[in-house]
N, CA and C atoms as an extended XYZ file, in Angstrom:
381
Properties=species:S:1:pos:R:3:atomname:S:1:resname:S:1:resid:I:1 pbc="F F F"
N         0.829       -1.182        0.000 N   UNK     1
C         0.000        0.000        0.000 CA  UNK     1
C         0.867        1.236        0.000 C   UNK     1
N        -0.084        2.210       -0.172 N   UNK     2
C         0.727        3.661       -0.645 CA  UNK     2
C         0.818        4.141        1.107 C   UNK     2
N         2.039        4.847        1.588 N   UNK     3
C         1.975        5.513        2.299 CA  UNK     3
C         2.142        7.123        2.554 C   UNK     3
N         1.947        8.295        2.630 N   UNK     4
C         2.379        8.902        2.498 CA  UNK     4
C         3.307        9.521        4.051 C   UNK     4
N         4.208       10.103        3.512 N   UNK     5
C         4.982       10.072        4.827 CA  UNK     5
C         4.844       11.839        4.416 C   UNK     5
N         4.669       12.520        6.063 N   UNK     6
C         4.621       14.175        6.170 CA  UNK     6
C         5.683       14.597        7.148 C   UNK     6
N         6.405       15.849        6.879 N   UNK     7
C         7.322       16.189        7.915 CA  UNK     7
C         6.890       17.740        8.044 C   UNK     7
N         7.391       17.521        9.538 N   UNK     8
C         6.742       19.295        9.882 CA  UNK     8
C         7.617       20.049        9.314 C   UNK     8
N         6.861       21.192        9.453 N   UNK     9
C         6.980       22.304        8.117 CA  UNK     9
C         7.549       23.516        9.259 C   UNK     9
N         8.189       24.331        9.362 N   UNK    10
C         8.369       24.952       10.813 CA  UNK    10
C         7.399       26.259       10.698 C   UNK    10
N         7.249       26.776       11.931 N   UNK    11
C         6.200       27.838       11.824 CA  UNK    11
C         6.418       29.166       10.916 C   UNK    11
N         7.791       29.725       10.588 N   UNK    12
C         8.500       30.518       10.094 CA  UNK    12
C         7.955       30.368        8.372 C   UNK    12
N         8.134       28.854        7.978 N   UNK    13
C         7.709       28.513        6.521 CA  UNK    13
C         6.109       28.678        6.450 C   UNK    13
N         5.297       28.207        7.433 N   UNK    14
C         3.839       28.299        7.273 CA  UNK    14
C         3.395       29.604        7.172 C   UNK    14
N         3.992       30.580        8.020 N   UNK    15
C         3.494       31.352        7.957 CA  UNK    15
C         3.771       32.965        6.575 C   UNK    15
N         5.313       32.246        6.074 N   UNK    16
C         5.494       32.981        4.794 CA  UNK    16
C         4.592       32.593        3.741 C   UNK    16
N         4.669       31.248        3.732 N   UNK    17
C         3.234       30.664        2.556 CA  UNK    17
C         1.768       31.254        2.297 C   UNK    17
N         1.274       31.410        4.007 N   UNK    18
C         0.398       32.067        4.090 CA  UNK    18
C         0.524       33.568        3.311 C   UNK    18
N         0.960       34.201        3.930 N   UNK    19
C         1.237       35.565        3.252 CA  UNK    19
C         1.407       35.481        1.828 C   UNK    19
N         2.425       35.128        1.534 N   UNK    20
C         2.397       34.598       -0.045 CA  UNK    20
C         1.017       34.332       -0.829 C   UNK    20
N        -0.041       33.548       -0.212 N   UNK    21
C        -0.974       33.326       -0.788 CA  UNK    21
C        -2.054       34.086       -0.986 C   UNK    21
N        -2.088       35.138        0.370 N   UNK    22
C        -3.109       36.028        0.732 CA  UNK    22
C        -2.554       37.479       -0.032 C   UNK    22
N        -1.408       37.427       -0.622 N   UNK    23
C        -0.900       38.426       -1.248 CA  UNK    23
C        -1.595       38.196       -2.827 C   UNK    23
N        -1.165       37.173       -3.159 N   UNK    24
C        -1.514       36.462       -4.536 CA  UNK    24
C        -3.181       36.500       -5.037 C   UNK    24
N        -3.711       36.165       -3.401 N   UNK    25
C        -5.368       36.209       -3.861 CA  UNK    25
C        -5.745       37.674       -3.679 C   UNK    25
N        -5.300       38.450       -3.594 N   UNK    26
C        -5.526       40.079       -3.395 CA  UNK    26
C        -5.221       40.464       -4.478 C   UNK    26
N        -4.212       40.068       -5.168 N   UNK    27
C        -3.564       40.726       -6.194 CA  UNK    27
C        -4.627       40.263       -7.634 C   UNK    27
N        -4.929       39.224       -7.944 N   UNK    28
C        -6.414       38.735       -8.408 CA  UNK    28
C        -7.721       39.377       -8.156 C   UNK    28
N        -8.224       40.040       -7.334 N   UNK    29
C        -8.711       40.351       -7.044 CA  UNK    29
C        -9.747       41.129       -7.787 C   UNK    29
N       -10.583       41.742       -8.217 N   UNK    30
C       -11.381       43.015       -9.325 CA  UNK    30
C       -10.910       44.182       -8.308 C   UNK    30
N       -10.727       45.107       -9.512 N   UNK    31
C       -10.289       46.462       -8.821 CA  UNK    31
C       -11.460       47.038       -9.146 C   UNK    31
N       -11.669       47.746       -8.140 N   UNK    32
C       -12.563       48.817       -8.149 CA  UNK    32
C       -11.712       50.326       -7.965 C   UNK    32
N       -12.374       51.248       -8.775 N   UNK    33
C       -12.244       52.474       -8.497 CA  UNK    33
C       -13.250       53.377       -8.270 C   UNK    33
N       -13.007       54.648       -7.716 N   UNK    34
C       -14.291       55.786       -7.634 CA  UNK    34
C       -13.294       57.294       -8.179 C   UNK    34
N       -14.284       57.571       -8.916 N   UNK    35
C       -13.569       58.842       -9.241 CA  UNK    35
C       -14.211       59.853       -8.439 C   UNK    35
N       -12.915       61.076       -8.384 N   UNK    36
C       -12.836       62.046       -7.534 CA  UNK    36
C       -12.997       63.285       -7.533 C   UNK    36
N       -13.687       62.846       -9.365 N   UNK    37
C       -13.104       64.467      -10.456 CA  UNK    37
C       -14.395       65.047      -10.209 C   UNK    37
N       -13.689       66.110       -9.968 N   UNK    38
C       -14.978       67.604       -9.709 CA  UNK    38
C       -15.471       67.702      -10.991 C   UNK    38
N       -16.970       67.774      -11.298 N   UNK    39
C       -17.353       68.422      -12.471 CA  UNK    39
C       -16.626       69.410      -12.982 C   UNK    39
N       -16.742       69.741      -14.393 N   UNK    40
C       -16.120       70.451      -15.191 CA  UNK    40
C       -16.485       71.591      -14.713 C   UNK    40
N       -15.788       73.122      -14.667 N   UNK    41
C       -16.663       74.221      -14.062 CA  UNK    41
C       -16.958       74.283      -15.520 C   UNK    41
N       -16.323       74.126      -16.979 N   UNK    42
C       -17.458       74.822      -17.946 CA  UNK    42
C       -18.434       74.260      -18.693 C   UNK    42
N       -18.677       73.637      -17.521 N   UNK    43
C       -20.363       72.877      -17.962 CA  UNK    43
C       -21.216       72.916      -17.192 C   UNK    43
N       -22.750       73.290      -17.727 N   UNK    44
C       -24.052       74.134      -16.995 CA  UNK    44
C       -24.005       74.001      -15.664 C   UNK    44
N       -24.338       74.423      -14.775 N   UNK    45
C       -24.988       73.804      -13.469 CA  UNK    45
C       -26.280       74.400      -13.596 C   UNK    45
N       -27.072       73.500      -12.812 N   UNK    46
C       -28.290       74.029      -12.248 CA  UNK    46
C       -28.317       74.272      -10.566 C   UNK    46
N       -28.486       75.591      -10.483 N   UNK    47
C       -28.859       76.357       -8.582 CA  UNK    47
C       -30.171       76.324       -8.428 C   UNK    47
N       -30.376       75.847       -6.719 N   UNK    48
C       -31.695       75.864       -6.949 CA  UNK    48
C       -31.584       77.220       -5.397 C   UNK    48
N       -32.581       77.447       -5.637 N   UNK    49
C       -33.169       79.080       -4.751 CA  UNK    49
C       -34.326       78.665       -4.860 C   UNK    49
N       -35.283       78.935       -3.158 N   UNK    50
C       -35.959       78.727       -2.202 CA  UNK    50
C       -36.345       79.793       -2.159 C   UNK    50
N       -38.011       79.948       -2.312 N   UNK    51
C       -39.001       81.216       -2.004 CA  UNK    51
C       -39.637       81.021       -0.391 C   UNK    51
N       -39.415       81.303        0.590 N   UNK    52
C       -39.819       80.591        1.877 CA  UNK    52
C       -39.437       81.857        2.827 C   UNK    52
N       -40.872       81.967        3.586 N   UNK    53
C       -40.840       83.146        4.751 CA  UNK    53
C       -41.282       84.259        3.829 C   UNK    53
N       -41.248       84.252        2.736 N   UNK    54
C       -41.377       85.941        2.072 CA  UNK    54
C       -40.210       86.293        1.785 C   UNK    54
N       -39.155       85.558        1.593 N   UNK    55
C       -37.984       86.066        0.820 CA  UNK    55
C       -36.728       85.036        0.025 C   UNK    55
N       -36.285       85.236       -0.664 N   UNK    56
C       -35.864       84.655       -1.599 CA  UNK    56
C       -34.155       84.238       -0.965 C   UNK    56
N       -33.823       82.728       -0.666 N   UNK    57
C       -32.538       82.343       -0.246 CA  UNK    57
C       -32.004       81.544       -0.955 C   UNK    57
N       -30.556       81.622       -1.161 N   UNK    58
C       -29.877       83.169       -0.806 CA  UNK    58
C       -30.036       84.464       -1.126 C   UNK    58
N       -30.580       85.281       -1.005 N   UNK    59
C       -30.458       86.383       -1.051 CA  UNK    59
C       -29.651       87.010       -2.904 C   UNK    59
N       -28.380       86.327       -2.456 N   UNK    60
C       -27.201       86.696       -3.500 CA  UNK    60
C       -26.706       85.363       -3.877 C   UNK    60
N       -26.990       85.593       -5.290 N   UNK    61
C       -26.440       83.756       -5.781 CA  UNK    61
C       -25.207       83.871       -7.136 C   UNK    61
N       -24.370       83.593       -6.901 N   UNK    62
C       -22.970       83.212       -7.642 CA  UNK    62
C       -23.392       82.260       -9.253 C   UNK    62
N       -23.134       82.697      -10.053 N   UNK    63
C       -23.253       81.503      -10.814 CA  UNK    63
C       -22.686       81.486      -12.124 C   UNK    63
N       -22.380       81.209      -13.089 N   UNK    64
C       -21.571       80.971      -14.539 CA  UNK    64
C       -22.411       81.244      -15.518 C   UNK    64
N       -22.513       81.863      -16.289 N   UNK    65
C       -22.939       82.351      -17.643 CA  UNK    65
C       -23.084       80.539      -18.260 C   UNK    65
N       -24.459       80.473      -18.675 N   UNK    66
C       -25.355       79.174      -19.414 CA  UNK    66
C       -25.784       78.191      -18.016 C   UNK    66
N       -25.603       79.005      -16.468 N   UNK    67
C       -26.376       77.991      -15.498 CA  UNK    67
C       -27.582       78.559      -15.708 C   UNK    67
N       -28.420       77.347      -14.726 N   UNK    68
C       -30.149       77.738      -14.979 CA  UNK    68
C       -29.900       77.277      -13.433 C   UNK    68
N       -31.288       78.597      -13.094 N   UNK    69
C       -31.868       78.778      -11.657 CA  UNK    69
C       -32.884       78.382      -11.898 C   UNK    69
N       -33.135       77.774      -10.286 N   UNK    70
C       -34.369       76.722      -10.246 CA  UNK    70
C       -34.927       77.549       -8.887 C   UNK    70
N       -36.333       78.298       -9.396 N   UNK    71
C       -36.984       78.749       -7.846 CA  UNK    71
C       -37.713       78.269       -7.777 C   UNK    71
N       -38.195       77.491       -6.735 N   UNK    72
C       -39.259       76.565       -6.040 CA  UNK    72
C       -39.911       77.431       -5.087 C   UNK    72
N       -41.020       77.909       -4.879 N   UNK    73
C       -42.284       78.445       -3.668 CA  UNK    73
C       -42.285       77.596       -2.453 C   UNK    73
N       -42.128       77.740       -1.461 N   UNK    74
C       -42.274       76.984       -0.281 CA  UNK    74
C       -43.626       77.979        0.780 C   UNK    74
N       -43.544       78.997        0.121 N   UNK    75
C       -44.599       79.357        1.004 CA  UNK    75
C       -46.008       79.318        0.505 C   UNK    75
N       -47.174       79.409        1.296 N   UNK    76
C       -48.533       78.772        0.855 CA  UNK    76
C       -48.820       80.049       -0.197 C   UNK    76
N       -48.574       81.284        0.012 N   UNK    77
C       -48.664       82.526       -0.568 CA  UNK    77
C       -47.918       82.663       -2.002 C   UNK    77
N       -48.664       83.301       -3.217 N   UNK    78
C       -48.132       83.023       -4.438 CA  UNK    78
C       -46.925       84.056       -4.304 C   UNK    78
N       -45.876       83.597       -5.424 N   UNK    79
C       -44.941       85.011       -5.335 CA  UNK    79
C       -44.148       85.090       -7.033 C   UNK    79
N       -43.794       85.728       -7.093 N   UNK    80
C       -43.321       85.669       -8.492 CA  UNK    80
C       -42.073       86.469       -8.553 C   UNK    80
N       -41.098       85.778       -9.950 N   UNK    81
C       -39.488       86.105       -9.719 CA  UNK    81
C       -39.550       87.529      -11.190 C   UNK    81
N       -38.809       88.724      -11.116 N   UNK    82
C       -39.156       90.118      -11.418 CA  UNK    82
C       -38.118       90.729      -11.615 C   UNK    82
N       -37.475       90.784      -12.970 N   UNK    83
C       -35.926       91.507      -12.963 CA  UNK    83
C       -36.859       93.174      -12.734 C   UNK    83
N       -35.747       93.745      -12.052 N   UNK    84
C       -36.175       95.304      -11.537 CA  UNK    84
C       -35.903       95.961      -12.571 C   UNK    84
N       -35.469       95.852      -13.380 N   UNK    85
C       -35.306       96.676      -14.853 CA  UNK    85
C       -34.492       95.483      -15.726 C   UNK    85
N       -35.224       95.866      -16.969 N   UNK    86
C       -35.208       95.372      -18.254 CA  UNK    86
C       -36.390       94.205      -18.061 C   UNK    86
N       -35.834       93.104      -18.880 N   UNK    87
C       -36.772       91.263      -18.668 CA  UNK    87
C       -36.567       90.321      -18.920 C   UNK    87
N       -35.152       90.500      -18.092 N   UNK    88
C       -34.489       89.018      -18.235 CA  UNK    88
C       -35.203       88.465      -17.568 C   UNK    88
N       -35.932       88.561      -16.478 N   UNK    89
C       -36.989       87.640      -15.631 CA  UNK    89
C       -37.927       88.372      -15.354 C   UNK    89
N       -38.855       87.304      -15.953 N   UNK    90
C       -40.591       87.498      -15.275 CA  UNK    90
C       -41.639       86.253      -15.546 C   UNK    90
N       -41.390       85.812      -14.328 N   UNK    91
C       -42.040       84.551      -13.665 CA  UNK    91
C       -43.565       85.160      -14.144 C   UNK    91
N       -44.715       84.225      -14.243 N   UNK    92
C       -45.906       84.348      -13.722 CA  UNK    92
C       -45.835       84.124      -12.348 C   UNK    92
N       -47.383       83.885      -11.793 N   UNK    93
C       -47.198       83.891      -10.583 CA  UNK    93
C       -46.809       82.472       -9.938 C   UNK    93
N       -46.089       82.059       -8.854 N   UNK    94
C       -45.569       80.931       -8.868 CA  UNK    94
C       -46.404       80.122       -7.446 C   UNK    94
N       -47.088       79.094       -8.012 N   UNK    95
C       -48.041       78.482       -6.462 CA  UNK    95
C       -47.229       78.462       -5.561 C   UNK    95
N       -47.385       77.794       -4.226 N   UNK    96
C       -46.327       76.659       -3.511 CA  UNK    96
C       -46.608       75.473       -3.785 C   UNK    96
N       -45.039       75.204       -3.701 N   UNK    97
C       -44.483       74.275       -4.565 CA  UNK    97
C       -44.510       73.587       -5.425 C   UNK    97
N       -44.655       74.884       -6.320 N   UNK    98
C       -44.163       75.270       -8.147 CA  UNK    98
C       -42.725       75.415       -7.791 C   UNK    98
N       -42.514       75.408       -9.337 N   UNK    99
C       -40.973       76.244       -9.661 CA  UNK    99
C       -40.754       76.613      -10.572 C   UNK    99
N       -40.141       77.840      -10.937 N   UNK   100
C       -39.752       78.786      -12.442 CA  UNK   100
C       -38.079       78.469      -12.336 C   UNK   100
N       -37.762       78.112      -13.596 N   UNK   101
C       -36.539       78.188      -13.817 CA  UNK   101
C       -35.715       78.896      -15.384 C   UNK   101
N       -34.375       79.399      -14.751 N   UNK   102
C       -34.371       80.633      -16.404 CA  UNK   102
C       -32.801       80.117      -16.130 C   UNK   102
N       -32.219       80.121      -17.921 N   UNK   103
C       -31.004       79.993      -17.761 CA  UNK   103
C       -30.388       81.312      -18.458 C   UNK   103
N       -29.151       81.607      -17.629 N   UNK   104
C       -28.753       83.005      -17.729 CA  UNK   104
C       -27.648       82.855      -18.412 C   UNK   104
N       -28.045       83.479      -19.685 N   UNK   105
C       -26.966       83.709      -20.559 CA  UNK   105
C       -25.933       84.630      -21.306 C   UNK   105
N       -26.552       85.602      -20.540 N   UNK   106
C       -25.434       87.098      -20.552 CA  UNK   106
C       -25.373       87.342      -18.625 C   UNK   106
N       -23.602       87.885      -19.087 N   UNK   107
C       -23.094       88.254      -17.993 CA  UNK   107
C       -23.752       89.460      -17.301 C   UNK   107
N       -23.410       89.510      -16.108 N   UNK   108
C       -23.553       90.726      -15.162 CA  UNK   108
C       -24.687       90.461      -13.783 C   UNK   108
N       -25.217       91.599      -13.265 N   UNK   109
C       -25.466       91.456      -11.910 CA  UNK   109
C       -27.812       92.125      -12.654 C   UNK   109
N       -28.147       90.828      -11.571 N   UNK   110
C       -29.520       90.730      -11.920 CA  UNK   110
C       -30.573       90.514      -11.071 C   UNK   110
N       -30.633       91.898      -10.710 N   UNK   111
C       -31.758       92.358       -9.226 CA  UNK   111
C       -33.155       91.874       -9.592 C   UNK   111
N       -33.587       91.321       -8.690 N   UNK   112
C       -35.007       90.901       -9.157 CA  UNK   112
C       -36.136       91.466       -7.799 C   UNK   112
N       -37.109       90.864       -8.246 N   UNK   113
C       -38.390       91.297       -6.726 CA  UNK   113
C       -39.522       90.093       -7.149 C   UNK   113
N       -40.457       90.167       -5.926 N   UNK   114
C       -41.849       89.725       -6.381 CA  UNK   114
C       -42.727       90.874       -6.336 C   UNK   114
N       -43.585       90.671       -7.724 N   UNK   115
C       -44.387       92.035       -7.753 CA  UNK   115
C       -45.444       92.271       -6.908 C   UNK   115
N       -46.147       90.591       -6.293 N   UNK   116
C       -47.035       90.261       -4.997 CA  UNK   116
C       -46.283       90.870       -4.022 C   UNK   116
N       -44.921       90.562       -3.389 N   UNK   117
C       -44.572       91.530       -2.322 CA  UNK   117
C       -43.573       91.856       -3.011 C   UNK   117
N       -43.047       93.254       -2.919 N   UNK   118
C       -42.241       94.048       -3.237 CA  UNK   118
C       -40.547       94.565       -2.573 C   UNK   118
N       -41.061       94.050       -1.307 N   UNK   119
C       -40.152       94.522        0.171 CA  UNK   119
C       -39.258       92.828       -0.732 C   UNK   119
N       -40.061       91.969       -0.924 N   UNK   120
C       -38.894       90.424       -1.228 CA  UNK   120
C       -38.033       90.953       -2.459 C   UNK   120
N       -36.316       90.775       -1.859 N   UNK   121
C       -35.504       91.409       -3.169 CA  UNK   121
C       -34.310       90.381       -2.913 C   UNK   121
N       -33.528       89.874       -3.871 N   UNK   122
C       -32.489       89.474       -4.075 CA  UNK   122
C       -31.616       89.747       -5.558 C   UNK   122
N       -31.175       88.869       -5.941 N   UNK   123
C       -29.989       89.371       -7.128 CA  UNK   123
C       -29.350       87.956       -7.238 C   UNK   123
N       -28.461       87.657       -9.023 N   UNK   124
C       -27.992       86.528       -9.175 CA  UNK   124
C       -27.122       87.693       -9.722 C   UNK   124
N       -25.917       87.076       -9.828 N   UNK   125
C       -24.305       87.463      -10.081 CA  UNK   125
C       -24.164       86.281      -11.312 C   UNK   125
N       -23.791       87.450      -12.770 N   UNK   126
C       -23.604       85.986      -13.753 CA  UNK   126
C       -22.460       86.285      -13.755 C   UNK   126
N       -21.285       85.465      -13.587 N   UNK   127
C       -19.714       85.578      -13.722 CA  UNK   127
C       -19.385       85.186      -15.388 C   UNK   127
């Protein structure tokens, strides 16, 4: 008959093997990645701005020439978005929670109001 004969292996060897192997099955492994990359700044964004309390937040909004603003009504009271001169904006009137949205495509600074209340004022900054 067959015998097989075994001799100990010392702990020093078992335990490099190990490693060895657990290195090997890692290295096999599927890689995963996640990317980290910030959107492009020269591509659209959409901002969204909040009609809530009777006034428009933020107040003052930053944004890039071809973004589009998104105003949503949060209050039960209608209100509507109102460039103070010229017409780059003029919302109808906007329910709660509706939303008017305009994309701004010439530069410069763009004071608006609601013509329902008047005292509500803010401004978008087109960079």
């Amino acid at each position: 008959m067959w015998q097989l004969k075994f001799r100990k292996v010392s702990a020093p060897i078992t335990l490099a093997a190990l490693v060895l192997f657990l290195l090997l099955a890692l290295s096999c492994a599927p890689q995963t990645t996640t990317s980290t990359t910030p959107p492009k700044s020269d591509q659209p964004q959409i901002h969204n701005m909040e009609i809530k309390n009777f006034g428009f937040s933020p107040p003052e909004l930053r944004i890039k020439g071809g973004d589009t603003v998104v105003w949503v009504n949060r209050d039960s009271a209608g209100h509507t978005v109102t460039s103070d001169s010229g017409n780059e904006l003029g919302s109808p009137q906007i329910a709660q929670n509706q939303e008017y949205r305009h994309t701004f495509t010439q530069l410069g600074t763009f004071n608006y109001h609601c013509t329902v209340h008047p005292s509500m004022k803010a401004k978008v900054i087109v960079e």
